[in-house]
C-alpha positions as CSV (number, residue, x, y, z in Angstrom):
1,X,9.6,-7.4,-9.1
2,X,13.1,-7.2,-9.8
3,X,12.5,-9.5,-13.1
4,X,9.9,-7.2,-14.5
5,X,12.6,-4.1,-13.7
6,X,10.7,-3.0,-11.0
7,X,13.3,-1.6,-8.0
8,X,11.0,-1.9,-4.5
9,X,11.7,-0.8,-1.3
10,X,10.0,-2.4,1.4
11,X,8.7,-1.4,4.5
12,X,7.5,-3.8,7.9
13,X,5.5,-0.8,9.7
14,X,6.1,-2.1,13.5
15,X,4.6,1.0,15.3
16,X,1.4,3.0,14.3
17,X,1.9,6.0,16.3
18,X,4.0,7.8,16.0
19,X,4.6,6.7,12.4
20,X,8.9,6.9,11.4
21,X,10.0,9.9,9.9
22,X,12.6,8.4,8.4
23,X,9.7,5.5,6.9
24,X,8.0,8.8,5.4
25,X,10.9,10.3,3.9
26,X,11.8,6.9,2.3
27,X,7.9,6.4,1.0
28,X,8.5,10.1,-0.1
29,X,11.1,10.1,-2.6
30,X,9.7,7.6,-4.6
31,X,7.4,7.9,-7.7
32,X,4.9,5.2,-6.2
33,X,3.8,4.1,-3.0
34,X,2.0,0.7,-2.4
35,X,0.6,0.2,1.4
36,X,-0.6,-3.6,2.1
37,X,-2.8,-4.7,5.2
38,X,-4.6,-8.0,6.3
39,X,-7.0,-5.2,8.1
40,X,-9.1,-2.4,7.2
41,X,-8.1,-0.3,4.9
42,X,-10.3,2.7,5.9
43,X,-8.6,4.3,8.8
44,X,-5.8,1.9,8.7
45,X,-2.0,2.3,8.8
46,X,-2.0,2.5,4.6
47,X,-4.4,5.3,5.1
48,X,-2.6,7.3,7.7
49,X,0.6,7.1,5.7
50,X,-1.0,8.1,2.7
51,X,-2.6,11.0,4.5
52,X,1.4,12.3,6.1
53,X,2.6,12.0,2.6
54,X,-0.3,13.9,1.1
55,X,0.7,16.7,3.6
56,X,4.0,17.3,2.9
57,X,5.6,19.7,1.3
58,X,6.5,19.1,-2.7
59,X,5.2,16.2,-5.5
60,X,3.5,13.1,-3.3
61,X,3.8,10.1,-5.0
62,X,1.1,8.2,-6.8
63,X,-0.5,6.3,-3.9
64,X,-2.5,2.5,-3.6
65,X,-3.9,1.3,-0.3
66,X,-4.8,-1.7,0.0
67,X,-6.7,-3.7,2.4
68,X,-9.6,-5.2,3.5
69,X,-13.2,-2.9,3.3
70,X,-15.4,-2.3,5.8
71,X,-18.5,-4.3,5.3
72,X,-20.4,-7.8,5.7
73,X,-17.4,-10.5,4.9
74,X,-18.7,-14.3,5.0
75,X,-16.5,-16.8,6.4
76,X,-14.0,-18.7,4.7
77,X,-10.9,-19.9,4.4
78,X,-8.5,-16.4,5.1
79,X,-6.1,-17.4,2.1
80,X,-9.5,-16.7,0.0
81,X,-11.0,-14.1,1.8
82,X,-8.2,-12.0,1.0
83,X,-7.0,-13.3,-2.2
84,X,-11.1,-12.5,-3.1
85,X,-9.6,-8.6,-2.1
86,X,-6.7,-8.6,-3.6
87,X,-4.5,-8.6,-1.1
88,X,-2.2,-12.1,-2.1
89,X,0.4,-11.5,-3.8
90,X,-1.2,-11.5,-7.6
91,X,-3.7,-9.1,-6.3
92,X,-0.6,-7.0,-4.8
93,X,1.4,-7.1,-8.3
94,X,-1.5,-6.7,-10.5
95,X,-2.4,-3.7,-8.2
96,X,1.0,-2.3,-8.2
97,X,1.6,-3.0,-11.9
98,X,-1.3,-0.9,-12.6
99,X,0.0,2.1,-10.3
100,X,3.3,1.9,-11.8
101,X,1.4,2.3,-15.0
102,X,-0.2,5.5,-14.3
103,X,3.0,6.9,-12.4
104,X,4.7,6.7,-15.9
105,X,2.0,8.5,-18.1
């Protein structure tokens, strides 16, 4: 990231409930926020962060959330099952190139 100019903060979310103010404030004052899970994305943590910071008060940052959607997966190998969502990390930098992109136009 830091090669292409790209300045990231990173965040390990530990607890789900609550969720850390001081997390959301961080998450808040930037132009983009990318949330990455191994588990479903609908009603996951990346959707109940997205959801706080689309509540607040003032601009809320362009948002992704990633993770996995709900539906049939087959099995395989887990590396591939979520490269095959984009959640390795080319999927995570091609997904977070292209919300950089549309935070600056």
């Amino acid at each position: 990231a830091a090669a292409e100019g790209v300045d990231a903060t990173v965040w390990d979310v530990r607890v789900a409930k609550p969720l850390d103010p001081q997390m959301l404030d961080d998450a808040a004052s930037h132009p983009a926020v990318v949330t990455i899970e191994d588990g479903y994305r609908e009603g996951g943590i990346g959707s109940a962060i997205a959801d706080q910071l689309e509540q607040r008060p003032g601009p809320t940052p362009r948002l992704s959330v990633l993770g996995v959607p709900v539906q049939f997966i087959p099995h395989g190998k887990p590396d591939a099952i979520l490269a095959g969502f984009g959640l390795d990390a080319d999927g995570v930098a091609a997904a977070t190139r292209t919300l950089l992109s549309s935070a600056e136009g």
